[in-house]
C-alpha positions in Angstrom: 0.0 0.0 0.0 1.1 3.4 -0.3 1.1 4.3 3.3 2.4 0.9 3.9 4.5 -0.6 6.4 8.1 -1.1 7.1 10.5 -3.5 5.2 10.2 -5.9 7.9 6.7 -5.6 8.1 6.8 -6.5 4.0 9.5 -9.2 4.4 7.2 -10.8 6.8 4.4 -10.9 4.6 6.2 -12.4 1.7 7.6 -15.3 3.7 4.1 -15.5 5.5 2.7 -16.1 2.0 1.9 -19.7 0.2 1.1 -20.7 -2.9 -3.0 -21.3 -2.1 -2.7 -17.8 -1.0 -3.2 -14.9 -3.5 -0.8 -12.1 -3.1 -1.6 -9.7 -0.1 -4.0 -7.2 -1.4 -5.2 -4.3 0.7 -8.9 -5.0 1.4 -11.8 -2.1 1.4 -11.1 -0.2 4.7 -14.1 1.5 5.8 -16.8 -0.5 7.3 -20.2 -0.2 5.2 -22.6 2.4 6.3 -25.9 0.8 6.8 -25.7 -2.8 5.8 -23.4 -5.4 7.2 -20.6 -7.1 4.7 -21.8 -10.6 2.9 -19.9 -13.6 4.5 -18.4 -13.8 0.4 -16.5 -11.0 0.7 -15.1 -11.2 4.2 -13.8 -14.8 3.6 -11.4 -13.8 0.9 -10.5 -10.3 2.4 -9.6 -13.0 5.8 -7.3 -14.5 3.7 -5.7 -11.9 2.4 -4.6 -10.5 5.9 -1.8 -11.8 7.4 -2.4 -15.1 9.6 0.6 -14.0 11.9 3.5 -11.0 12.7 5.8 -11.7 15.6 8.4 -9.3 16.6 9.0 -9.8 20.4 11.4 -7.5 22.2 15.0 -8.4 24.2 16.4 -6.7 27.3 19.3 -4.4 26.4 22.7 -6.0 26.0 21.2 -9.2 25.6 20.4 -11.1 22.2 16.9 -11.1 20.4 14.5 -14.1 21.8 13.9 -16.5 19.2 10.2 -16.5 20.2 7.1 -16.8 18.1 3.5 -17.0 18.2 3.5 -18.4 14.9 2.6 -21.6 13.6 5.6 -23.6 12.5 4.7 -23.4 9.1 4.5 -19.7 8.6 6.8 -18.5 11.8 8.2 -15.3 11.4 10.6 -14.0 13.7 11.9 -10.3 13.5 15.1 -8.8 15.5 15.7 -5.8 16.9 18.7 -4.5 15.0 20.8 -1.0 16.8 20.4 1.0 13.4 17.2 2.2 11.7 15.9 -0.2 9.5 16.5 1.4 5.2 13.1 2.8 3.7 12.3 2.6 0.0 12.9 5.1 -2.0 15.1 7.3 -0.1 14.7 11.0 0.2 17.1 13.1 -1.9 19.0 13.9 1.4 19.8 10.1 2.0 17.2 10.2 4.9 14.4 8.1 5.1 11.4 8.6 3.4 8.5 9.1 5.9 5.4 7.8 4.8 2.9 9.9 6.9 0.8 12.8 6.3 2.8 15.3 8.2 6.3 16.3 6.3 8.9 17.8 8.1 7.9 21.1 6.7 5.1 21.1 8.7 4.1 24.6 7.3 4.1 23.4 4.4 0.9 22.0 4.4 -0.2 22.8 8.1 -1.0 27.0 9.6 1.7 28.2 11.0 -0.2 30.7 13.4 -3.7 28.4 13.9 -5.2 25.0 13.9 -4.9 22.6 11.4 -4.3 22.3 7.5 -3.7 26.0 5.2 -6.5 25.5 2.8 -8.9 24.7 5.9 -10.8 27.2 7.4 -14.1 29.2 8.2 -14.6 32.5 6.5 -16.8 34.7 5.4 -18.0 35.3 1.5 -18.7 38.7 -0.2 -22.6 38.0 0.5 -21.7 38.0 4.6 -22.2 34.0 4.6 -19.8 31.7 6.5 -18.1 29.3 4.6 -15.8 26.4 5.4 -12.9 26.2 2.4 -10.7 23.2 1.0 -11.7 19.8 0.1 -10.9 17.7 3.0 -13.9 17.4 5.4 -17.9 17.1 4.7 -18.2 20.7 5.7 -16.0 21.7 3.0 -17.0 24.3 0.3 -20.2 24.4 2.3 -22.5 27.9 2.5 -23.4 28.1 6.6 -26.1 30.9 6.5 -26.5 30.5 10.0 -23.0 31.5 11.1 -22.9 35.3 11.1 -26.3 35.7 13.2 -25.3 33.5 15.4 -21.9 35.6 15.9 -23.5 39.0 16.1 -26.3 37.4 18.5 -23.8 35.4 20.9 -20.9 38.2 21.2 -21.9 41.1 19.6 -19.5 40.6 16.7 -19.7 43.0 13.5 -17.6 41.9 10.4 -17.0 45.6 10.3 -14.8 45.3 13.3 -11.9 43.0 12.4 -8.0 42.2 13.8 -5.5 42.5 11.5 -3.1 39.7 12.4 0.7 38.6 10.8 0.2 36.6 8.1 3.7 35.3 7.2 6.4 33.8 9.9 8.9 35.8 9.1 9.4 37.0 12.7 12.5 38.6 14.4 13.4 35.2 16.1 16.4 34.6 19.1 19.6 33.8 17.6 20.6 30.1 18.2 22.0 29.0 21.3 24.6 26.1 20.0 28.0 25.9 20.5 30.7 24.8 17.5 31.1 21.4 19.6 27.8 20.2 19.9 27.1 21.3 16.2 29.5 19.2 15.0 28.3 16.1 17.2 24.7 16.7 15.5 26.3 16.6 12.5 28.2 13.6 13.3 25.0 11.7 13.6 23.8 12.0 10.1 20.4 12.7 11.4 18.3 15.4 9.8 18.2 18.5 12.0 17.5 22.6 11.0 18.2 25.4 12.6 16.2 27.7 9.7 13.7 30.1 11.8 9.9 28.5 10.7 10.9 25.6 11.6 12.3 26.4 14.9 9.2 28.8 15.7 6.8 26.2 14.4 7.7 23.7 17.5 8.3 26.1 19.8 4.1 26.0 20.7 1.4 24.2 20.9 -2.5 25.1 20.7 -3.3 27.5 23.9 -4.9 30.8 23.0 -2.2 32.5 24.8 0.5 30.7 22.2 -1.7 31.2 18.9 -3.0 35.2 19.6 0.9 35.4 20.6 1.8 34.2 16.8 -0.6 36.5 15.5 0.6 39.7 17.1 3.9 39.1 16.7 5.1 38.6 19.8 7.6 35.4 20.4 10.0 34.5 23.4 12.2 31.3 23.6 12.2 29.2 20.7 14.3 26.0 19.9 17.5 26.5 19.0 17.4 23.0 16.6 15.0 21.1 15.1 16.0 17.2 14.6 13.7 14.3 13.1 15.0 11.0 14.0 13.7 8.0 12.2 14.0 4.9 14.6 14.3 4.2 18.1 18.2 4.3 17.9 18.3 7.5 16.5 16.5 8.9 19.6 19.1 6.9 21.8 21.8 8.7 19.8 20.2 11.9 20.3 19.4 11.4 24.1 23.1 10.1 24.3 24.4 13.5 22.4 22.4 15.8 24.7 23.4 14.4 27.6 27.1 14.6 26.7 26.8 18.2 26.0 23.6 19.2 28.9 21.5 20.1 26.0 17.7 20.4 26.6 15.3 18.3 25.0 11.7 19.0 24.2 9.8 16.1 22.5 7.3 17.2 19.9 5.1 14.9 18.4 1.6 16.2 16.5 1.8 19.6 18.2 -1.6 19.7 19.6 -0.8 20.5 23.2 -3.5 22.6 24.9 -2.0 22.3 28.4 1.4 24.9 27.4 3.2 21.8 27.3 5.7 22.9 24.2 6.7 26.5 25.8 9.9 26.6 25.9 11.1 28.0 29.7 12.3 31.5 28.9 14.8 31.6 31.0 16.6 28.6 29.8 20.1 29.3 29.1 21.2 25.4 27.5 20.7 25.2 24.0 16.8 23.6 23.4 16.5 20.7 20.7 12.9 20.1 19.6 13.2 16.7 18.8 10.1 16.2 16.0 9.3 12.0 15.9 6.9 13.1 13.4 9.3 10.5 10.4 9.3 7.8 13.2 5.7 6.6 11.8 5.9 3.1 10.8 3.9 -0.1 12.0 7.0 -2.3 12.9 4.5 -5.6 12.5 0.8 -6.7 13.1 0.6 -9.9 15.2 -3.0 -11.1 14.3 -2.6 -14.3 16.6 -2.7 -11.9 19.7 -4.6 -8.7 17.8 -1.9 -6.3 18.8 0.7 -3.9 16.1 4.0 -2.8 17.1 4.0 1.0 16.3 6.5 4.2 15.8 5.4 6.7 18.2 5.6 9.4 15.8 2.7 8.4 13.7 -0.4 10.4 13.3 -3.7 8.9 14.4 -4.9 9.4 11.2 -2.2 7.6 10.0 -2.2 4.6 12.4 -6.1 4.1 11.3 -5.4 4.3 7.9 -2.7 1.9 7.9 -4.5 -0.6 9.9 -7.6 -0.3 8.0 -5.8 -1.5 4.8 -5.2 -5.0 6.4 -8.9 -5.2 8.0 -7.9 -3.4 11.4 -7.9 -0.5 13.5 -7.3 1.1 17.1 -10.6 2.6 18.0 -8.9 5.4 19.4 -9.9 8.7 18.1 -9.2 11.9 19.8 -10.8 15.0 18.6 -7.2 15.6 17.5 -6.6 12.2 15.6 -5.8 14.2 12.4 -2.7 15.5 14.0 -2.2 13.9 17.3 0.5 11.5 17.7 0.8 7.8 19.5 3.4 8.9 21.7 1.9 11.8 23.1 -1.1 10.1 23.5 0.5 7.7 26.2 2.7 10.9 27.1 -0.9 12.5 28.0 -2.9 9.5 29.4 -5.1 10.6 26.4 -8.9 9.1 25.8 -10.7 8.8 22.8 -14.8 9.6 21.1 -15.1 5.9 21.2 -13.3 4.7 24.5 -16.9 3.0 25.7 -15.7 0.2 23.1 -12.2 0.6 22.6 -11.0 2.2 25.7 -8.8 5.1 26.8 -5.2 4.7 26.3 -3.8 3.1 29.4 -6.6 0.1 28.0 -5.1 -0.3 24.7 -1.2 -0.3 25.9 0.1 -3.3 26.0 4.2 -2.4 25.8 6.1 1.1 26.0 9.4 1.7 24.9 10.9 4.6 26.7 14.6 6.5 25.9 16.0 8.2 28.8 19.3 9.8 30.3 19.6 6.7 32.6 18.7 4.2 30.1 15.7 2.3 27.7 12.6 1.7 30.2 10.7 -1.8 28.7 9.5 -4.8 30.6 10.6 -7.8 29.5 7.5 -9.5 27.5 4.4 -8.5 26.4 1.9 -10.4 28.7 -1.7 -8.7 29.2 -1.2 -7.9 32.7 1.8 -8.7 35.4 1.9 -8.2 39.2 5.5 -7.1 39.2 4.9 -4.2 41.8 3.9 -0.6 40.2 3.4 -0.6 37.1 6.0 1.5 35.3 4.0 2.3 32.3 2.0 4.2 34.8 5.5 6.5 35.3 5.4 6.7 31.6 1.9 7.5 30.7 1.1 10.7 31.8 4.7 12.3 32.0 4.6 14.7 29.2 7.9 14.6 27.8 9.5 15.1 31.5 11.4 11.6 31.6 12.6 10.4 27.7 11.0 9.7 24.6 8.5 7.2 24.0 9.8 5.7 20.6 7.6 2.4 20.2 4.4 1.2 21.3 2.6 -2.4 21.0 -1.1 -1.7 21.0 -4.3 -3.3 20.9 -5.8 -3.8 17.6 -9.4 -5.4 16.4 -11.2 -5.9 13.7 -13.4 -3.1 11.4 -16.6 -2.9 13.3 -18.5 -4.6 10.0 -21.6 -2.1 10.8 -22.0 0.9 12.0 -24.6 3.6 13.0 -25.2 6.7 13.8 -28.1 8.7 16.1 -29.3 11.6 17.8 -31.7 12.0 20.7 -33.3 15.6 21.9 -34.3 16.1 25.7 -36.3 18.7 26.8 -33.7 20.1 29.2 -30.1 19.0 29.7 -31.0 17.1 33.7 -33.0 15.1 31.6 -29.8 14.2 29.4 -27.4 14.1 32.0 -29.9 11.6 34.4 -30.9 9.7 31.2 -26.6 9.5 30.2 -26.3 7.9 33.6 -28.6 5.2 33.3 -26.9 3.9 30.2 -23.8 3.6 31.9 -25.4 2.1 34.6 -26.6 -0.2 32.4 -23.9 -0.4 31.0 -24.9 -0.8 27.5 -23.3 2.7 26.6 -22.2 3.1 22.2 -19.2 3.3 21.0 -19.7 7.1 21.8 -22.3 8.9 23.3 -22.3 12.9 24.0 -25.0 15.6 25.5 -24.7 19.3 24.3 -26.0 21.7 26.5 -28.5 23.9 24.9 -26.2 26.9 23.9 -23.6 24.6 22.4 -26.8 22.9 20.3 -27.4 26.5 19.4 -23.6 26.4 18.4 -24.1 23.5 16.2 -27.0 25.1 14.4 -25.2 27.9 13.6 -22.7 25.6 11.4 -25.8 23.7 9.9 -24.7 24.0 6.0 -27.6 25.2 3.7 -30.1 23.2 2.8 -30.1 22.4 -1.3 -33.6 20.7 -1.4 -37.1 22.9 -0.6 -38.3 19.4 0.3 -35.3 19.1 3.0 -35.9 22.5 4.2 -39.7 21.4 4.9 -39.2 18.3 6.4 -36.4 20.2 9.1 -39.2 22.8 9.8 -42.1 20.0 10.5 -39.5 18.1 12.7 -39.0 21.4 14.7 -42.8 21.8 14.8 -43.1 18.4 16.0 -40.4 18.8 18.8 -41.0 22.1 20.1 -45.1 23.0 19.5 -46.8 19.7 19.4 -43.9 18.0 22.2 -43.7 21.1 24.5 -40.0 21.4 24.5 -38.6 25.0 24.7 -36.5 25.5 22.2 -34.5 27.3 24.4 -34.0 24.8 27.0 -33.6 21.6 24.9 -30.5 19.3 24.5 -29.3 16.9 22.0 -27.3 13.6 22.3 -25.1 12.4 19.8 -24.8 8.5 19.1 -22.6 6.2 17.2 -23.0 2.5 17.6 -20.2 0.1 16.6 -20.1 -3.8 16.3 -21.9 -6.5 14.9 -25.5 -5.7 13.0 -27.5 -7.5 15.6 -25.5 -6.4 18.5 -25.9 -2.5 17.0 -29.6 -3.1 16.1 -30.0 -4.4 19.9 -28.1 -1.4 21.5 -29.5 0.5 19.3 -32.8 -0.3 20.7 -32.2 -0.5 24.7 -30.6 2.9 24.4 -33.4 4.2 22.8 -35.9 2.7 25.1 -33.7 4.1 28.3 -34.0 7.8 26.7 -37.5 7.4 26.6 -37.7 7.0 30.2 -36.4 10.5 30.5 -39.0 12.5 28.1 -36.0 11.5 25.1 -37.2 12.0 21.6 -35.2 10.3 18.7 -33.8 12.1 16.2 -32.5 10.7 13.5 -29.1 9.5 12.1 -28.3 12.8 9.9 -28.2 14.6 13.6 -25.8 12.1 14.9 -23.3 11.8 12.0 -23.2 15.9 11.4 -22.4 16.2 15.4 -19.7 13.8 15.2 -17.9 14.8 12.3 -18.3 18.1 13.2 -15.7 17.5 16.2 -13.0 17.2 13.6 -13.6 20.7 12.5 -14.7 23.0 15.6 -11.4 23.3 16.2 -11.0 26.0 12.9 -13.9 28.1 14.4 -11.7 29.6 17.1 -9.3 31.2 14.3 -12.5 32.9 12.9 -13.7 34.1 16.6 -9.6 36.1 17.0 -10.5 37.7 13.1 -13.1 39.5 14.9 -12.0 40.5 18.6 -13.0 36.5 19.6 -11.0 34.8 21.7 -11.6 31.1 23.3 -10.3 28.1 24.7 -12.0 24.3 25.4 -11.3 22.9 29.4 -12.2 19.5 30.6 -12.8 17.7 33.4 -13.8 14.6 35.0 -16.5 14.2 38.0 -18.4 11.9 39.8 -22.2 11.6 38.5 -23.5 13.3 41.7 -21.6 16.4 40.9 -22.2 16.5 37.4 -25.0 19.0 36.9 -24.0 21.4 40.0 -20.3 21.5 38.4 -21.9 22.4 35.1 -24.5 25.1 36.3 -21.7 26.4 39.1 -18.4 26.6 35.9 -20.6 28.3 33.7 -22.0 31.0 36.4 -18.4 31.5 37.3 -17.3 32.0 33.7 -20.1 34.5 33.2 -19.5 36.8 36.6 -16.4 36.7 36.4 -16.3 38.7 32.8 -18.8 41.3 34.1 -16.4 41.8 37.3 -13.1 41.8 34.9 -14.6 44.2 32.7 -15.4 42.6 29.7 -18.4 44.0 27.9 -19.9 42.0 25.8 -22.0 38.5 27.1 -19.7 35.4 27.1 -19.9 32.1 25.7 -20.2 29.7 28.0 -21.4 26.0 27.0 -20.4 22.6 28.2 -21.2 19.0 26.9 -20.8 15.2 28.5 -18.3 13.8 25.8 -17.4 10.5 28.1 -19.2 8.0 30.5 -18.5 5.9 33.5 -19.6 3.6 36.4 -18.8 6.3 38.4 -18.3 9.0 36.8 -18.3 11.2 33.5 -16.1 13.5 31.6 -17.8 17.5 31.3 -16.0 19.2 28.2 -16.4 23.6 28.7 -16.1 25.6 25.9 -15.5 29.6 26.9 -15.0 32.7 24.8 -15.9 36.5 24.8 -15.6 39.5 22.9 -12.3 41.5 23.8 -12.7 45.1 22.3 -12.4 47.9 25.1 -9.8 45.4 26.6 -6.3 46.0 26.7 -4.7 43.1 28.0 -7.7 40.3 27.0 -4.9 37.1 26.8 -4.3 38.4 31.1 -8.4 38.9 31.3 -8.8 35.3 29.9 -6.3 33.2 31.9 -7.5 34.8 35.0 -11.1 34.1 34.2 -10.2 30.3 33.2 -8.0 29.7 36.3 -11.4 30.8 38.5 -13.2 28.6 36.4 -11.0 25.4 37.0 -10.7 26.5 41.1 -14.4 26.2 40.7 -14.1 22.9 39.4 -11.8 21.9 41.6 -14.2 23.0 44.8 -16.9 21.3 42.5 -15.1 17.7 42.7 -14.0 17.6 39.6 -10.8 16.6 38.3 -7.5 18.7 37.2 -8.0 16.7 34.1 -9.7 14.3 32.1 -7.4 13.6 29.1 -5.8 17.0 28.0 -2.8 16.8 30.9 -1.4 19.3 32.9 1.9 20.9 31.6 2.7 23.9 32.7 -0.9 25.4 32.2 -2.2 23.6 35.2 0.3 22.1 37.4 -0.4 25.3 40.2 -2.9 22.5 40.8 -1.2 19.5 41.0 0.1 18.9 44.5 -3.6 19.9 45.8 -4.6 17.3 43.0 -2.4 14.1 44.1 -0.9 15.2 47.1 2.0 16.1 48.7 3.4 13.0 49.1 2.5 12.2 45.3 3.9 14.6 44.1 6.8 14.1 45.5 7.2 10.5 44.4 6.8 12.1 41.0 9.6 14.3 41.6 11.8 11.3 43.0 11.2 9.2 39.9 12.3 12.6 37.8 15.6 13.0 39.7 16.6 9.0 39.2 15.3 9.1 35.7 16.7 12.3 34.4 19.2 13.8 37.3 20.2 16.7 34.9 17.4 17.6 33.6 17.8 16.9 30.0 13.9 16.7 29.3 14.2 20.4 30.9 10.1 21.5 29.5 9.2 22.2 33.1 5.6 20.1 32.8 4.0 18.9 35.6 6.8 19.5 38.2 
């Protein structure tokens, strides 16, 4: 395939092959909307996959076990070899080719001052209508006549009133730090690495609105002083080995999607700072279908991974809102959870083996068994540590099938404690979807506001009778209101049955169906919300998302209390204009659920709004902390939040944290100042 896997990965397949079996042939990839695949078509694509991959691991210093899960006839045994495997063709600069979606000019394809890809984002046409550009997503090219109302109505936006913000990177950047010495050594290493200014500036942030309104006004601190892209696990060891040597700083980059201020580089550090990009470190090592697990790069793309999978029948299940760009590694370097973790779990569930570089050493265990009682479980050190210890380099994950059916839904409530009580039976039940979300009603109002125009006058007239229906002949205010999203995974009778009991649960609470077009435009829509804050800073706009975690007896008083706090604290700070303030239940527990806040407000007549905002957010997340909610549900703590974390763990945690960083990494080399 074209995104395909590694030479050992192909070398395996050939000698897996047999002359009954036709060549390996990537089968269709996405599972079929609607209607389940005929038993005549999955028997060949079965065949086609791979019956087995081993690669198991060795200790350090010691030879490569001779293990398999094979079967005699097809075994397949794959070392681990101390150099990075070749890659077909090689790039021009005798480096290896990556085969993901990100290049090493990330700004190539990718906004250097905002989310996501350059020909992506929401505007606004000649006529006044919103519109999202480019090709890529379902919203694209789409007319949302919606979009400017809702603007004007929810923060008393004008399109006459607009920021004029930098539009190229060329930016008067810190010289940088690197003596003749360790130049040469990173030389030595024939390992790409750039010092040019974008990409230097383009790693030296991730996604907080104080990082991206800084981009746009010009205004950068401390930036890496080298870029380097290693391709293997020993390059990193090389690289970790290099920086030690010379008490260079190392801050890992992987997809760049950090909301927590993770990638900030300290200001004051004085020792040169080497971003070290794993973005060309995005290659499944081997599939192991006997045990449904895949032996990964940490560097890949969840897009990436998914897509690769998919093309021998697989996949993780594991999709972040950031998927697109997110990588593997800092998904284990964030304890990160996914839409669909009710089936496929978060990512300490779908971990089976970590491969960690750090100043002391390689962290691995010794096999990869399910579970072990061998004390703590260092993975636990490992996920979570956001790039404070090493570099994760390899992961062995989880893998199963393409769900051969799947579905989507929607249910409207006439208020959101009806959604929230009805969300809670169906855990309780536990017969929860693959993913299941509640929008309060301003963030349903939200999602209106992106609703594309309607092509059909029949389309048109049967979304005005459904609204007549719900609102006038159901009693529901449509000010009040709530809407559930649903997507069902699995098996056509075990989806149809779901389906069903979630259906008949919703009921119980005054839930009204509606429809699968609801459902699918709510969840794609996740992969594109993202753009709309770029829009909002255009026009005086600024926001930023927060989550949590809380037990379900706190769940609606943490809701109502965050938002009250968001909007009392902008009248007392001055800001004149009514905030947004909206939340949503994006995950569900036994015990518990994860709350997802979306904030923003209109800045003019502020001088300082970036100060107005975090001081506003940090009384919001002391209210959820008085609340009983959690630091954090799945975005981390970094440097954003970690004012919190001794209250959070304790002061005895966090100071076992602090003793594993001082064994681990005595010098500081992974010097990003997260957490600790």
């Amino acid at each position: 395939p074209r995104h395909g896997p590694a030479p050992a990965f192909a070398a395996a397949v050939k000698a897996a092959g047999s002359a009954d079996r036709s060549p390996l042939t990537p089968p269709h990839s996405q599972p079929q909307h609607g209607r389940m695949a005929s038993e005549e078509r999955e028997q060949p694509r079965a065949r086609q996959r791979l019956r087995v991959m081993a690669g198991h691991l060795r200790r350090p210093g010691t030879g490569p076990a001779a293990t398999s899960t094979a079967e005699p006839a097809t075994a397949t045994t794959t070392t681990t070899t101390t150099e990075c495997p070749a890659l077909e063709p090689a790039a021009a600069d005798g480096a290896a080719k990556a085969t993901g979606s990100i290049p090493r000019r990330r700004q190539e394809i990718l906004k250097w001052n905002g989310w996501g890809y350059r020909d992506s984002k929401f505007t606004f046409n000649k006529k006044g209508q919103g519109e999202f550009t480019g090709k890529r997503y379902r919203l694209s090219g789409m007319v949302l006549p919606a979009l400017k109302e809702w603007m004007e109505k929810s923060f008393g936006a004008s399109l006459e009133h607009k920021t004029t913000p930098r539009t190229t990177p060329n930016l008067d950047l810190p010289l940088s730090i690197l003596n003749e010495e360790c130049l040469k050594d990173i030389k030595d290493l024939n390992i790409p690495f750039s010092q040019d200014p974008e990409d230097r500036l383009i790693r030296s942030h991730g996604h907080c609105l104080h990082e991206i309104f800084a981009l746009r006004e010009g205004k950068v601190q401390r930036v890496p002083d080298v870029v380097i892209w290693p391709s293997c696990h020993s390059d990193v060891v090389k690289i970790v080995h290099l920086a030690s040597k010379h008490n260079v700083c190392i801050i890992p980059f992987g997809g760049g999607t950090s909301v927590s201020d993770a990638l900030e580089c300290p200001t004051d550090e004085k020792r040169t700072i080497v971003s070290l990009d794993t973005s060309q470190m995005n290659r499944i090592m081997w599939i192991d279908e006997k045990n449904l697990t895949a032996h990964v790069e940490a560097g890949i793309t969840g897009q990436d991974l998914e897509r690769q999978l998919s093309e021998y029948g697989y996949c993780t299940g594991h999709e972040p809102d950031s998927m697109e760009f997110s990588s593997l590694g800092g998904w284990v370097a964030t304890r990160a959870s996914g839409m669909k973790k009710n089936i496929y779990g978060n990512i300490e569930d779908l971990i089976v083996h970590i491969k960690m570089v750090t100043p002391r050493g390689i962290v691995e265990k010794s096999c990869q068994g399910p579970r072990m009682s061998t004390g703590p479980d260092i993975y636990h050190f490992i996920m979570g540590s956001e790039g404070t210890l090493g570099v994760v380099t390899e992961v062995t994950i989880k893998i199963r099938s393409l769900p051969e059916y799947q579905k989507y839904g929607s249910i409207v409530f006439p208020d959101f404690e009806s959604g929230v009580a009805c969300l809670r039976e169906v855990a309780r039940q536990r017969c929860a979807p693959a993913s299941i979300r509640l929008m309060d009603n301003t963030q349903f109002q939200f999602g209106h506001a992106l609703k594309p125009q309607v092509a059909s006058i029949f389309t048109s007239f049967l979304d005005g009778l459904k609204k007549f229906y719900i609102t006038k002949f159901k009693g529901f205010d449509p000010n009040e209101l709530c809407v559930t999203t649903l997507l069902f995974e699995g098996t056509r009778e075990k989806v149809l049955q779901q389906e069903k009991h979630v259906y008949d649960i919703a009921a119980k609470f005054g839930g009204l169906a509606a429809g699968e077009d609801n459902g699918q435009r709510g969840y794609m829509l996740t992969f594109v919300i993202a753009y709309i804050r770029d829009l909002g800073m255009d026009y005086y706009i600024i926001g930023e998302s927060f989550e949590t975690s809380a037990p379900w007896d706190r769940v609606l008083d943490l809701c109502r209390n965050v938002k009250e706090k968001l909007v009392k604290e902008c009248k007392e700070k001055g800001v004149q204009f009514i905030p947004l303030a909206t939340c949503r239940v994006t995950q569900t527990y036994d015990a518990g659920a994860c709350v997802y806040f979306y904030f923003a407000f209109n800045y003019r007549g502020i001088s300082d709004p970036i100060s107005v905002f975090e001081q506003i957010e940090a009384s919001a997340r002391e209210e959820i902390l008085e609340n009983g909610g959690s630091l954090s549900h799945h975005h981390g703590v970094g440097k954003l939040r970690k004012r919190w974390l001794k209250e959070s763990i304790s002061d005895v945690g966090l100071g076992m944290l602090k003793s594993v960083k001082e064994y681990v990494d005595p010098n500081n080399i992974f010097g990003n100042r997260n957490l600790l």
